[in-house]
Residue, then its C-alpha position, 0 to 999 in steps of 0.5 A: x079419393x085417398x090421398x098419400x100423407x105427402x101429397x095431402x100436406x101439400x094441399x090447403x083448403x081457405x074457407x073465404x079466400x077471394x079478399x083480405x085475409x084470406x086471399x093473402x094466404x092463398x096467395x103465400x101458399x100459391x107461391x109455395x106451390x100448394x094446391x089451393x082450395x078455394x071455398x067462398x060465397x063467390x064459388x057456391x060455398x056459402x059459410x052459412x049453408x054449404x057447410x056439408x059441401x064444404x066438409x066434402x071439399x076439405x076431406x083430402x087437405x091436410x092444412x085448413x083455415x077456417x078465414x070465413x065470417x057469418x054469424x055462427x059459421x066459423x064455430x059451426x063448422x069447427x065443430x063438424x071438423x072436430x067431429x068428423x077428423x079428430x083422429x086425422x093430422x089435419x091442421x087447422x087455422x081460424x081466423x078469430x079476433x083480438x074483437x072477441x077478447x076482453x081487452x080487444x073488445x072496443x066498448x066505445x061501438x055500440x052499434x049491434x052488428x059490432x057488439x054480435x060480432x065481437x060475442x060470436x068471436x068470443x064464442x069461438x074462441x071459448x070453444x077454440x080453448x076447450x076443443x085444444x084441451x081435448x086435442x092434447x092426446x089426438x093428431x088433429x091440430x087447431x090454432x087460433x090466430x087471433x088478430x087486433x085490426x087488419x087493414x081490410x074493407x071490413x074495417x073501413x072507416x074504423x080504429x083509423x088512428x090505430x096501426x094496421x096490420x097487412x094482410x100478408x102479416x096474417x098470413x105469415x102467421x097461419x104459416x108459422x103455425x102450420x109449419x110448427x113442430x110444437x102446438x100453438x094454442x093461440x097467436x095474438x098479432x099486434x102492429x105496433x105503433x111507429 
């Protein structure tokens, strides 16, 4: 199906859009009047092996974020997205990491769940830096929006004496991008503290 450039504008697909991050910005783009897209475990559209299913749903959205996490997923899917729409205006967010920088990454952690998750960011991010390279001259846009700590179930327990961010500060940001009229390689969020 063959959607205008309008129409296709105002369609977003979220790639783990049931909680956290990624409910809050299908929630701003709701408000908005968007139609959302909303692909997660929960619907059958697993990051890690639905990749496929995903790229078929997407086809017809001109926004993107890639808000998922597990294992190699998020960089996996990039790469199918690059492959198949680099010369599409499609718009495309995903949600890194300050975990994945070298000044983000909390050496204190030890525990190896941690220590491949903050790799796999980095990973990401490398590719994200490369791929932005690239993109210079083709109508594809992909923005790393690359939080510190979040205030989510994922970091229960975690960084307790550090400020949070909301979810909805996230959010805010991948509008800002999308609704950009200059590229935006990367966005680093911080809360400050009080």
């Amino acid at each position: 199906m063959c959607m205008n450039q309008e129409n296709k504008n105002k369609k977003i697909a979220i790639i783990g859009h049931t909680k956290g991050i990624g409910k809050a910005i299908s929630d701003l783009y709701k408000s908005k009047k968007y139609t959302v897209v909303g692909l997660s475990r929960s619907n059958g559209y697993d990051l890690a092996t639905a990749q496929e299913k995903i790229m078929e749903q997407i086809e017809d959205c001109g926004l993107v974020v890639i808000n998922a996490h597990d294992g190699k997923g998020q960089l996996n899917l990039l790469k199918r997205i690059y492959g198949r729409h680099h010369y599409d205006s499609m718009k495309v967010a995903v949600i890194t990491s300050t975990s994945g920088t070298e000044q983000g990454k909390d050496s204190d952690i030890e525990d190896k769940e941690y220590v491949k998750y903050c790799g796999i960011k980095k990973e990401l991010i490398e590719y994200i830096g490369e791929l932005q390279e690239e993109l210079v001259t083709k109508p594809l846009s992909v923005y790393d929006i690359c939080p510190d700590v979040v205030d989510t179930d994922m970091i229960k327990g975690l960084w307790q004496d550090l400020p949070k961010l909301k979810t909805l500060e996230v959010a805010e940001a991948v509008r800002y991008c999308f609704e950009s009229t200059f590229n935006i390689n990367r966005i680093v969020i911080q809360k400050n503290a009080k």
